[in-house]
Each structure stands twice: as structure tokens, then as C-alpha cells.
Legacy VTK file of the C-alpha trace (Angstrom):
# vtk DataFile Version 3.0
C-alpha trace
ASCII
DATASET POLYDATA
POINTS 310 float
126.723 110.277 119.379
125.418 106.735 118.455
124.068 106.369 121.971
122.064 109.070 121.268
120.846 108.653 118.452
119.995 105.260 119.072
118.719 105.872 122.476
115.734 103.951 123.824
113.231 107.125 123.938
114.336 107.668 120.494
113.345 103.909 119.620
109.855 104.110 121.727
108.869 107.596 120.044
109.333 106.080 116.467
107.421 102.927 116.801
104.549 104.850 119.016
103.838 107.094 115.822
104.981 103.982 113.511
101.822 102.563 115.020
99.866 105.264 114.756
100.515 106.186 111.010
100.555 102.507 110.336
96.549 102.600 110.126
96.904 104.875 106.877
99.297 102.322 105.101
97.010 100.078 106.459
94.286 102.003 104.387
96.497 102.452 101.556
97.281 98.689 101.405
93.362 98.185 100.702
93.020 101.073 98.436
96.226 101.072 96.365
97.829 97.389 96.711
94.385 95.645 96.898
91.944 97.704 94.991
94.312 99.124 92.728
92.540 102.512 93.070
95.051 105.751 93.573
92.684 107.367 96.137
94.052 110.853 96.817
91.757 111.987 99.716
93.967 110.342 101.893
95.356 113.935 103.228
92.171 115.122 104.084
90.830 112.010 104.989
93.467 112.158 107.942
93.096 115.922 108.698
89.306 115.252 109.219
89.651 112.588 111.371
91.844 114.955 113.574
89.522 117.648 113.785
86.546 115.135 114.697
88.509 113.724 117.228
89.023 116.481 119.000
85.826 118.188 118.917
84.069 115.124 120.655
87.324 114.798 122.841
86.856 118.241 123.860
83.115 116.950 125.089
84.984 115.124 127.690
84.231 111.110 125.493
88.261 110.284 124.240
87.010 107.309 123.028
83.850 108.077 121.345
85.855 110.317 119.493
87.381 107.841 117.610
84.571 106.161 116.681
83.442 109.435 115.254
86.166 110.117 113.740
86.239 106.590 111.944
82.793 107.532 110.562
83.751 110.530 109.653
86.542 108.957 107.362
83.256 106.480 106.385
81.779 109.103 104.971
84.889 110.635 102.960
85.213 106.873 101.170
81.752 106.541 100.613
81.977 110.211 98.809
84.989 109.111 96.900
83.460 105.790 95.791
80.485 107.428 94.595
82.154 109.972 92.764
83.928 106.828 90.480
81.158 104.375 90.507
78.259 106.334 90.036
79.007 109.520 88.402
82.027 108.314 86.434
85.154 110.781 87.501
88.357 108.975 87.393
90.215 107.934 90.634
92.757 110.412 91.272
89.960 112.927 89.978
87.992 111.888 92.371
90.449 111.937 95.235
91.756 115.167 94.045
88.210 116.768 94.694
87.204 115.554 97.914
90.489 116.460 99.450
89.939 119.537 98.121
86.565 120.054 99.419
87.171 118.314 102.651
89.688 121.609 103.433
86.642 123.483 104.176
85.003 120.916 105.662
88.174 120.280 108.094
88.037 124.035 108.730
84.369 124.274 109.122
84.727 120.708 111.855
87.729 123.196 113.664
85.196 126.603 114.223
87.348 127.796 111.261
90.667 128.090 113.262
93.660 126.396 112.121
94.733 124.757 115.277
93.034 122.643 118.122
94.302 121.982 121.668
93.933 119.042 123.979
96.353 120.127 126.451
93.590 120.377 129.089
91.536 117.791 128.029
91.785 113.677 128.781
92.649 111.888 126.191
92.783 107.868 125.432
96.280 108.155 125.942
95.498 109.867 129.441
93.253 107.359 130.532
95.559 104.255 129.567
98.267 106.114 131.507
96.287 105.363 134.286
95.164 101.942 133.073
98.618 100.274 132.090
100.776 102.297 135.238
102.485 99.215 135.439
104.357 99.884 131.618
105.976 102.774 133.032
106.415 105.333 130.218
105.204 102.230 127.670
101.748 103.276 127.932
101.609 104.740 124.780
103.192 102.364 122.860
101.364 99.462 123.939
97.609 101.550 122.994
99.153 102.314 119.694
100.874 98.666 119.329
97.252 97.159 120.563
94.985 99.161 118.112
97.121 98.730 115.092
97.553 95.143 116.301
93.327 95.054 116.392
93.183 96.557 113.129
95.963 94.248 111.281
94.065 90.993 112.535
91.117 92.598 111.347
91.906 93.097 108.003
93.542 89.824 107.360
90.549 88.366 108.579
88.366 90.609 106.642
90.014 89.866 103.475
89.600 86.437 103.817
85.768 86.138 103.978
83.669 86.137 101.180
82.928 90.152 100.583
86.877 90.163 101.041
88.090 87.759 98.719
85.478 89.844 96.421
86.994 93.088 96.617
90.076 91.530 96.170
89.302 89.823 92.933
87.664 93.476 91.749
91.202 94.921 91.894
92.736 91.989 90.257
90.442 91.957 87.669
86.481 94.246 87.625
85.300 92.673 84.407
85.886 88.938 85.800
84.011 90.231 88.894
80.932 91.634 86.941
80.648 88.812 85.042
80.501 86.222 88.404
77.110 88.479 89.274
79.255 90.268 91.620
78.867 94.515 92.035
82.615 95.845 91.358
80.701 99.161 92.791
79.459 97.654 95.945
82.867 95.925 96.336
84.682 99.343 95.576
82.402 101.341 98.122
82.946 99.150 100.630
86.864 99.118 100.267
87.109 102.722 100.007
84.756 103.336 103.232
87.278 100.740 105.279
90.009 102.513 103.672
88.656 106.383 105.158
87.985 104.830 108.096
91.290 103.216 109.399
92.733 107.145 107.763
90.687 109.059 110.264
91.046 106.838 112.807
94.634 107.306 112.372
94.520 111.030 112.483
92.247 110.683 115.073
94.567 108.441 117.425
97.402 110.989 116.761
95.584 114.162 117.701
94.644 112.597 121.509
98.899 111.416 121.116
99.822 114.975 120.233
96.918 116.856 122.169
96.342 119.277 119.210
95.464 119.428 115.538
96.345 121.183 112.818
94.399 122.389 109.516
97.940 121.041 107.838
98.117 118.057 109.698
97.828 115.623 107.175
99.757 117.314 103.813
101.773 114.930 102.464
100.180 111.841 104.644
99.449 109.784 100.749
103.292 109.799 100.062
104.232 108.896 103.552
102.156 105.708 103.644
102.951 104.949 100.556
106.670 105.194 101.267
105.899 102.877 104.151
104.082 100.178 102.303
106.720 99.768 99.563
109.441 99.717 102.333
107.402 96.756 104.076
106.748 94.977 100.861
110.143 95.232 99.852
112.117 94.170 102.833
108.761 91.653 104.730
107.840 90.321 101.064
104.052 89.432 99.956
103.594 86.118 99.525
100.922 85.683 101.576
98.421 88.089 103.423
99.702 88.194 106.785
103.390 89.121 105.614
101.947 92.033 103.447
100.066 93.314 106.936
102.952 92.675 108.668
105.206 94.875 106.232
103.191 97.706 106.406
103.353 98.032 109.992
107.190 97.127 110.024
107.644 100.197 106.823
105.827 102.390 108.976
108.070 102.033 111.970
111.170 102.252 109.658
109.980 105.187 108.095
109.624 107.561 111.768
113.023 106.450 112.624
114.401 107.268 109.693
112.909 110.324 110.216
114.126 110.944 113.722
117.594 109.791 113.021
117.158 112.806 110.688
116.072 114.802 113.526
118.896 113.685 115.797
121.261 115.342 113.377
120.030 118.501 113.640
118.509 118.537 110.043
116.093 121.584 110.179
112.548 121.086 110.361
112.161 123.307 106.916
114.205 120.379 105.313
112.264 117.565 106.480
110.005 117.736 103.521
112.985 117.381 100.918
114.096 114.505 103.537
110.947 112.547 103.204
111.058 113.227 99.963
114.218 111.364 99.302
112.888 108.635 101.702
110.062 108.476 99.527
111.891 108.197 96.179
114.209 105.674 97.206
111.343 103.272 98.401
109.542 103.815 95.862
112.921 102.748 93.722
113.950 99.945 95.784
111.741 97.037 93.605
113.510 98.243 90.428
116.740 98.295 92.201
116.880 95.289 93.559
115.774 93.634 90.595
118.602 95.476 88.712
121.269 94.432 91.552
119.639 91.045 90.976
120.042 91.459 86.798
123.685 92.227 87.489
124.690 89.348 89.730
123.420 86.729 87.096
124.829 88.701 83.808
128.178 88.512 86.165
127.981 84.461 87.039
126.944 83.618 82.994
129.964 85.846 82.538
132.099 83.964 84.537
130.648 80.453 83.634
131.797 81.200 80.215
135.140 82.154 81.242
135.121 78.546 83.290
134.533 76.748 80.008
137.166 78.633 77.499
LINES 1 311
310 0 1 2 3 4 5 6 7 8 9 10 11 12 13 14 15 16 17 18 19 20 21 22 23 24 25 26 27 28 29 30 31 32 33 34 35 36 37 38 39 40 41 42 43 44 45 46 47 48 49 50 51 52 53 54 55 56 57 58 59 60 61 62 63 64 65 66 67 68 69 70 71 72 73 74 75 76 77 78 79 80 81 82 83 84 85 86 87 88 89 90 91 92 93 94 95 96 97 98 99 100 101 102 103 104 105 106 107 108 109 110 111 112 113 114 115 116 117 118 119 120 121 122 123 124 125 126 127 128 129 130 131 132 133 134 135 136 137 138 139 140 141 142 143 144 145 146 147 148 149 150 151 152 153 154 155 156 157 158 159 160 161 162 163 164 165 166 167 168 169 170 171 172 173 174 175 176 177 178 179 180 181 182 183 184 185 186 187 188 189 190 191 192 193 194 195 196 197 198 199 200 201 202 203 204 205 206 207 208 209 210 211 212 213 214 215 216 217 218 219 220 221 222 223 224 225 226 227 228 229 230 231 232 233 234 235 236 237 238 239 240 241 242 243 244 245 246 247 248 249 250 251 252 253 254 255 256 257 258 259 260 261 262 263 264 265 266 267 268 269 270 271 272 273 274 275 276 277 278 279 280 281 282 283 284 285 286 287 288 289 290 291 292 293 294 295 296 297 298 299 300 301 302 303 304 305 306 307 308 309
């Protein structure tokens, strides 16, 4: 049973889509964790970059298709920023209505079908099949491994230059910012517009993985990378930058195998929401947790210093 479970094309299938759903905690790390902004568009964000991706696939250009698809997600951060900066609507207001609004859009990208097939059509995974022959069946781990490897060095980098450190101080604190002559709306555009573009180029790496899309695709795709970002912060730590990249891409891979331990059982797919739900809840919980299990253990050793001393 354990064999199975823990069976090497168990292990490969959750860290290929680790990877690949990495980029959105990636997104969320900027967005959330760095920005401090709750950006809700993060489901349709990752449903549009699906549907792009496989309309250009379908043209017969795999990897052009991601490149659309990342300025697709461009454009859903730019919307989102400009919605807060300029016209005023709160965050999650302003998440809330371009997810909304990108249904339509996602449907509208799709010829307003629901669903989107690749099966016929070459893909980036197809082509590196060919390319990296010498992995074996690793070929799509190593693409996924490589591009969230890109995009991890990336960042890091990113938010060590000067428009980086910037957006970094506007989360920590926009009125310190404004007052150093810096634009906490430039620096907030240009975080959100990353952040929608490592999102669709998520969903967009995932359609060519799955060969289809769905107009459901990404529901629930916020909570998920958020459940993978706390799970990496928890357990990798944050002290410095490259830990806190490193952690996301470690939750995310946690997260699918939990998942597909929870698939190896037999759970049924209509109770794989309530199980991400619970997977969700408790990483989300872990910080306070620990810190209570922490609380505990030092109440108990003053408790039994004093005992020492009588």
C-alpha cells in the first residue's frame, strides 16, 4: 500500500504540477507577502492565461503562447492596479471585479465554449519530449523544474534592484515611500502586472501539460497558493529572500502530494474541495500553532524550574 502510494510516478506527477502552480505562489508572494495587497483576480488571472495559451497553441506557436499568455495576465494586473490607484476601489474590491469580469472575457478568449483541447496539437511539453529524450519520462519535470527555476532567480534578482527594493518598501510602509519622492502607484502597478503575469503564465504552462482548458480551471487557484506559501514559509523560514522563494516552491510541491496521497486513497474527486480545504486551514493555522506549541514548552520549563528551586 505504501509502495504505492509512495511510488516514483506518484512523486514525479506532484512536483511536475508543484512546479507548475508554483508560478502563482510565486505571484502571490509579490502580491500578498511583499505588497501586502489581497489581490483576488488571481482565479481568473489563471483561467485567462489558459485560454490564451491555447488559442495561440492551437496556431501551431507552443511557445509564443506563453508569452501571450504572460501578457495577457499583464494586462489583468495593470487593470487591477488601476482600479486601486487611480480610481480608488479597495483591494479585494478590486480583485473581486476583475475576476468577475474576466469570466466573460475567459469565455469570450474560448469561442464561448467551456472547454479547449490540445490533444492534437504540439505543445512545449511535446517539443521538449523530443528535446530532453535522454530524461526518459523526466521531460516534463525538468521544463517545469527549469521555468520555475528561471522565474525564482528572477524574482530574487528583481527584488533586489532598485524598482525592487521600492516596491518592497511600498508594502512595508506607502507613506514612507511617498514621502522619499517615490510613486507607491507606479511601484504597485508594476508589482501587480509581474504578479498577473507569472499567474497566466502558470495557467498557461498547465494547459500545454494537461492539453485542455477549462472555463473552471482556475476556481479556487487564490487559496491554493496561498496554502502553499504559508506551508513554505512555515517549514523553509524567511529570513532572507532566497529562503522565502525557495519555500514557495517547496509548499507548492507539498501541497500536490498531499493532494495525491489523497487521491491514492480513493477519496472522491467531489471531496477534494473539502480536502483542500482542510489543507488550507491547517496552513494557514500552522504560525499560530507553532507559536502556541512554542508558548507551552516554555510555560512547562518555568514550571519546572520553579519546582527545581522549592
Amino acid at each position: 500500500m505504501l509502495a504505492s502510494i509512495f511510488s516514483l510516478n506518484v512523486i514525479q506527477t506532484a512536483l511536475e504540477l508543484g512546479c507548475i502552480y508554483a508560478l502563482v505562489a510565486l505571484a502571490l508572494f509579490l502580491s500578498y507577502s511583499i505588497l501586502n495587497i489581497a489581490d483576488l483576480s488571481t482565479d481568473g488571472c489563471f483561467t485567462l492565461g489558459c485560454a490564451v495559451a491555447c488559442q495561440v497553441a492551437l496556431t501551431g506557436h507552443p511557445f509564443l503562447a506563453l508569452l501571450a499568455a504572460m501578457a495577457a495576465g499583464v494586462c489583468s494586473g495593470f487593470i487591477t492596479a488601476f482600479l486601486q490607484t487611480r480610481l480608488g476601489v479597495e483591494s479585494i474590491m478590486a480583485g473581486i471585479i476583475v475576476n468577475t469580469g474576466l469570466y466573460t472575457i475567459n469565455l469570450a478568449v474560448m469561442g464561448f465554449s467551456s472547454t479547449m483541447s490540445l490533444v492534437k496539437t504540439d505543445t512545449v511539453f511535446s517539443i521538449a519530449k523530443s528535446a530532453l529524450s535522454f530524461t526518459g519520462g523526466g521531460y516534463k519535470l525538468v521544463l517545469a523544474a527549469a521555468v520555475i527555476a528561471l522565474a525564482g532567480a528572477a524574482m530574487v534578482g528583481f527584488l533586489g534592484t532598485r524598482l525592487g527594493l521600492s516596491i518592497r518598501a511600498t508594502g512595508d510602509n506607502a507613506a514612507m515611500v511617498r514621502a522619499s519622492s517615490i510613486n507607491p502607484a507606479f511601484t504597485i502597478t508594476v508589482g501587480l502586472c509581474i504578479s498577473g503575469a507569472l499567474t497566466a503564465l502558470s495557467g498557461g504552462l498547465l494547459a500545454q501539460y494537461q492539453k485542455s482548458c477549462d472555463i473552471n480551471v482556475g476556481t479556487g487557484m487564490v487559496t491554493i497558493a496561498l496554502a502553499s506559501l504559508i506551508i513554505g514559509e512555515t517549514l523553509v523560514g524567511k529570513r532572507t529572500m532566497v529562503r522565502r522563494v525557495l519555500g514557495v516552491v517547496f509548499g507548492s510541491c507539498l501541497y500536490r502530494f498531499i493532494v495525491a496521497v489523497a487521491l491514492r486513497f480513493n477519496v472522491p474527486a467531489a471531496a477534494m474541495k473539502l480536502v483542500s480545504a482542510i489543507i488550507v486551514a491547517v496552513a494557514i493555522s500552522m504560525p499560530a500553532i507553532r507559536e502556541k506549541i512554542a508558548f507551552e514548552k516554555r510555560r512547562s520549563a518555568a514550571r519546572q524550574a520553579r519546582k527545581e528551586r522549592v
